[in-house]
C-alpha positions in Angstrom: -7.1 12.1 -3.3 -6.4 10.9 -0.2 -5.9 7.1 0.9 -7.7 5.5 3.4 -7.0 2.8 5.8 -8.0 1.1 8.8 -5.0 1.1 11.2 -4.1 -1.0 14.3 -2.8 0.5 17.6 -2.1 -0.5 20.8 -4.1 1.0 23.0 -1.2 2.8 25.4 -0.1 4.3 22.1 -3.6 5.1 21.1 -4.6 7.0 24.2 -1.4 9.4 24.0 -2.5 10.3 20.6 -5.9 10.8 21.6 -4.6 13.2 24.2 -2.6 15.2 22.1 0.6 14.5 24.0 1.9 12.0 21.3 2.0 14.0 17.9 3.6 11.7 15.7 3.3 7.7 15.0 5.9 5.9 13.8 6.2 3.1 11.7 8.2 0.9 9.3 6.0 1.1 6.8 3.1 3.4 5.7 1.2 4.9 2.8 2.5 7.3 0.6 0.6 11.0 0.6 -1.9 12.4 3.0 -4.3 9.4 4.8 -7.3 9.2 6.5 -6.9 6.1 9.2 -9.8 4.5 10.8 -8.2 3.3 14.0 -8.5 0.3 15.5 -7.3 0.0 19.1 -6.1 -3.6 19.5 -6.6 -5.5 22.5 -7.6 -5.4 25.5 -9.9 -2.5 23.7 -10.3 -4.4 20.2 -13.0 -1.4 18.6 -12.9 0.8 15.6 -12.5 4.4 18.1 -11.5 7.3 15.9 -10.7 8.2 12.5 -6.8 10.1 12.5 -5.8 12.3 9.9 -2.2 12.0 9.0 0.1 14.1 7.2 2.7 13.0 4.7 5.4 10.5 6.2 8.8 11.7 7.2 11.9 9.6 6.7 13.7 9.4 10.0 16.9 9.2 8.0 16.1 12.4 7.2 15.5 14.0 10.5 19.0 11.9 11.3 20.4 14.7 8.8 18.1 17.4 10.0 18.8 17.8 13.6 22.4 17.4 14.4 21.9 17.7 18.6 23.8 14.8 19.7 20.9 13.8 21.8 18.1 13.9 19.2 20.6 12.0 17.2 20.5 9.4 19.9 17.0 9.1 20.1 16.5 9.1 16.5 18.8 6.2 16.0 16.9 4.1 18.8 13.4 4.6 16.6 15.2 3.6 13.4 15.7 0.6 15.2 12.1 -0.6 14.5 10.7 2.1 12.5 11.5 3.9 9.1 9.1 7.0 9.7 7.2 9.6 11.4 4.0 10.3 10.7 2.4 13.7 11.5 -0.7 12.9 13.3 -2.8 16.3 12.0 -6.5 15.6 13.6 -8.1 13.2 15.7 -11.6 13.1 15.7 -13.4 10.6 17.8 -16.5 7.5 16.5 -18.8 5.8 18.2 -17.2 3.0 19.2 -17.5 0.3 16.6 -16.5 -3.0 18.2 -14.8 -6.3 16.7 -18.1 -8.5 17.5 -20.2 -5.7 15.6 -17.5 -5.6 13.1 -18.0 -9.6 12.5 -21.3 -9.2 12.5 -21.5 -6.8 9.4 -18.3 -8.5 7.7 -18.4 -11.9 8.7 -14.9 -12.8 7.6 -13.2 -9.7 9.5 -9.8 -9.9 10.6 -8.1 -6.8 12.6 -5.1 -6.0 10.7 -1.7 -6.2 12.1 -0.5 -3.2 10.7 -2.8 -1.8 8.7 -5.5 -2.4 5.4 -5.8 -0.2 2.6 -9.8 0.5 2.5 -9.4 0.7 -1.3 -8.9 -2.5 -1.7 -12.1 -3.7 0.6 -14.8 -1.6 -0.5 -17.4 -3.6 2.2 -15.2 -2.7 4.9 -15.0 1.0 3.6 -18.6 0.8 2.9 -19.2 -0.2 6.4 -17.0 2.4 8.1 -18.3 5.3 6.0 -21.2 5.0 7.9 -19.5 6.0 11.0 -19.4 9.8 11.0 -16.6 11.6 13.8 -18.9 12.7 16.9 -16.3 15.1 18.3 -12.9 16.6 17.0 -10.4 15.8 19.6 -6.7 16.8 18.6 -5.3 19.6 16.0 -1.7 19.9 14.9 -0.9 22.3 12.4 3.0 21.5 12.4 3.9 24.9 11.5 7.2 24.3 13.8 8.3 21.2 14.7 9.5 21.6 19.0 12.9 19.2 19.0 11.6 17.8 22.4 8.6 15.7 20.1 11.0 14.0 17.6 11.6 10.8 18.4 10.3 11.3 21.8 10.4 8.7 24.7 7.2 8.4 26.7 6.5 7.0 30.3 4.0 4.3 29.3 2.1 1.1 31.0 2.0 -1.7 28.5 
């Protein structure tokens, strides 16, 4: 069975991955096994705006001994500065927009997570988003080859 989570992102980020350009997040820590990710797109946005499905997580040291171009090697060991892992992002599929104020209004005590929450462990919240059903399929990855160019790749982006 897959885990579930509701997942923070800044909305620069968010927006690449919506567009298909950015194919893998990265992260220090994540959940073990396939995961379903409600997403919440921090501020300016701060709304609940898709649900991503994400493969299983890939240890950058292990890329570091994968691909022995000096340049991916370069870039690798500038994401393992603040990350441990890649995550294959393997569908996005787009919600009506669920908003923090509508989010408090439901689940009074709501707090957008920093990182992420495991759904399992806050069954209203899970409850809640359930609810939400994915209008429109956005993004699909099947990761049957992996192009050097995306691993660990460096983006042009507005923060």
């Amino acid at each position: 069975m897959q885990q579930e989570i509701l997942l923070s992102m800044k909305p620069h980020w968010y927006d690449l991955v919506e567009q298909g350009i950015k194919i893998f997040e990265y992260r220090k820590i994540f959940p073990e096994g396939r995961v379903k990710a409600y997403v919440y797109v921090s501020a300016p946005v701060k709304k609940v705006k898709a649900i991503i499905h994400f493969g299983e997580k890939i240890s950058l040291k292990e890329w570091e001994r994968t691909y022995p171009d000096p340049f991916i090697q370069e870039r690798i060991r500038e994401y393992l500065i603040r990350n441990n892992f890649a995550v294959p992002v393997e569908k996005v599929e787009l919600i009506d927009p669920i908003s923090l104020d509508k989010l408090r209004e439901h689940i009074p005590h709501f707090v957008a997570p920093q990182m992420y929450y495991c759904l399992g462990n806050n069954m209203e919240l899970a409850e809640y988003l359930h609810k939400h059903k994915p209008i429109m399929a956005m993004v699909e990855n099947d990761f049957k080859t992996i192009d050097v160019t995306d691993i660990c790749k460096k983006y042009d982006v507005k923060r």
